[in-house]
C-alpha positions as CSV (number, residue, x, y, z in Angstrom):
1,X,0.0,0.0,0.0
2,X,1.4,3.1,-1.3
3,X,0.1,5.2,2.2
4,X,2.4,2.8,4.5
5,X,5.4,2.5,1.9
6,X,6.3,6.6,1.6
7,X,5.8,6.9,5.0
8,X,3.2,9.6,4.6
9,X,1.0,8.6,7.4
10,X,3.6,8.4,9.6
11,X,4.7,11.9,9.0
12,X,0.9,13.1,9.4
13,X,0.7,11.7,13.0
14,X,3.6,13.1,14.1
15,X,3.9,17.2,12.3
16,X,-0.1,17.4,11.3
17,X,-0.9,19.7,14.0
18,X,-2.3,23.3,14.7
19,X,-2.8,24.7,17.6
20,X,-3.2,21.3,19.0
21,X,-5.9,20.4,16.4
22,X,-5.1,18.1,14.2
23,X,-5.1,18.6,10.8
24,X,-6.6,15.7,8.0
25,X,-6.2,14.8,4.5
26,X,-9.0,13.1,2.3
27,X,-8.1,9.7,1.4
28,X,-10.1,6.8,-1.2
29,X,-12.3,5.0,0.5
30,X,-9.4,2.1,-0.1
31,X,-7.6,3.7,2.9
32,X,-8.6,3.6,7.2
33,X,-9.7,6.2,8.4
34,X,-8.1,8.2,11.4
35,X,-7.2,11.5,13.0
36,X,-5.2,12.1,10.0
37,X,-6.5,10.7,6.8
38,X,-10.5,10.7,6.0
39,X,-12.1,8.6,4.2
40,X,-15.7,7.8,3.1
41,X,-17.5,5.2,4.8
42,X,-18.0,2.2,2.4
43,X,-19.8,0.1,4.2
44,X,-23.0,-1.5,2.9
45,X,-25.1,-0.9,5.6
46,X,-25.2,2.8,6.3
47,X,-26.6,4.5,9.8
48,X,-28.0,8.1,9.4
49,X,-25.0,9.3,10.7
50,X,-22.9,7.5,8.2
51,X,-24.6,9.4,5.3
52,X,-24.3,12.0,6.5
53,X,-20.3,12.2,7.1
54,X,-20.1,10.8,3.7
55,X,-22.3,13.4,1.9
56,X,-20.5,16.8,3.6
57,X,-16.9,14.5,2.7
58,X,-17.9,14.8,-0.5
59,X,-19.2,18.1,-0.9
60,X,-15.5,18.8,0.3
61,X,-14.3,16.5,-2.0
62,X,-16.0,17.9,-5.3
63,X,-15.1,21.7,-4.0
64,X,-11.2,20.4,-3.6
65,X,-12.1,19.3,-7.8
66,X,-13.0,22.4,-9.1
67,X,-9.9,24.3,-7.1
68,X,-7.5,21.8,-8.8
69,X,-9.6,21.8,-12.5
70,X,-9.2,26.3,-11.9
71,X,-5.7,26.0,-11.4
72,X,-5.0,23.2,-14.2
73,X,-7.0,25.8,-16.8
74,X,-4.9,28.6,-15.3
75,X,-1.7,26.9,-15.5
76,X,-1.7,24.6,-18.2
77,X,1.7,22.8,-17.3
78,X,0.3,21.5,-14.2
79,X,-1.7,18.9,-16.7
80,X,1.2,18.2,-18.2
81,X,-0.1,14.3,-19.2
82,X,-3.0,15.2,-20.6
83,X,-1.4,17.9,-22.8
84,X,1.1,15.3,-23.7
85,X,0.6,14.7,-27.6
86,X,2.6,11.8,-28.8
87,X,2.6,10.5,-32.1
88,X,-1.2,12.3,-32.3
89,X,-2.4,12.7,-35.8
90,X,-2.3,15.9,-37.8
């Protein structure tokens, strides 16, 4: 798993911190959950409170998509693969 071989996590739980709250990134919903690093809940069986985490996560979630699809129109070398043209026909 990529999460536990870069040692990521590990650097989360130990310098992810302000002003003694911690701080989180949003992770598949492949990877645990934790303090840390939030995930969706894929469970089959939902509880209210279930959907409901999962529906403001991914409110967050689509909002994080259109910062990163502004700043990839903005900047087009950030999306560097998909501008990648090779052996395209002309």
């Amino acid at each position: 798993m990529m999460l536990l071989e870069t040692g990521m996590l590990r650097e989360l739980q130990r310098v992810a911190w302000a002003h003694s709250q911690p701080l989180c990134l949003y992770g598949e919903p492949a990877y645990p959950r934790g303090v840390h690093l939030q995930a969706p809940f894929r469970d089959t069986h939902f509880t209210a409170q279930m959907q409901l985490y999962n529906q403001a996560i991914s409110e967050v979630r689509m909002s994080i998509e259109w910062m990163f699809e502004n700043i990839t129109n903005y900047y087009k070398f950030v999306d560097f693969k998909n501008n990648l043209k090779l052996a395209s026909a002309q």
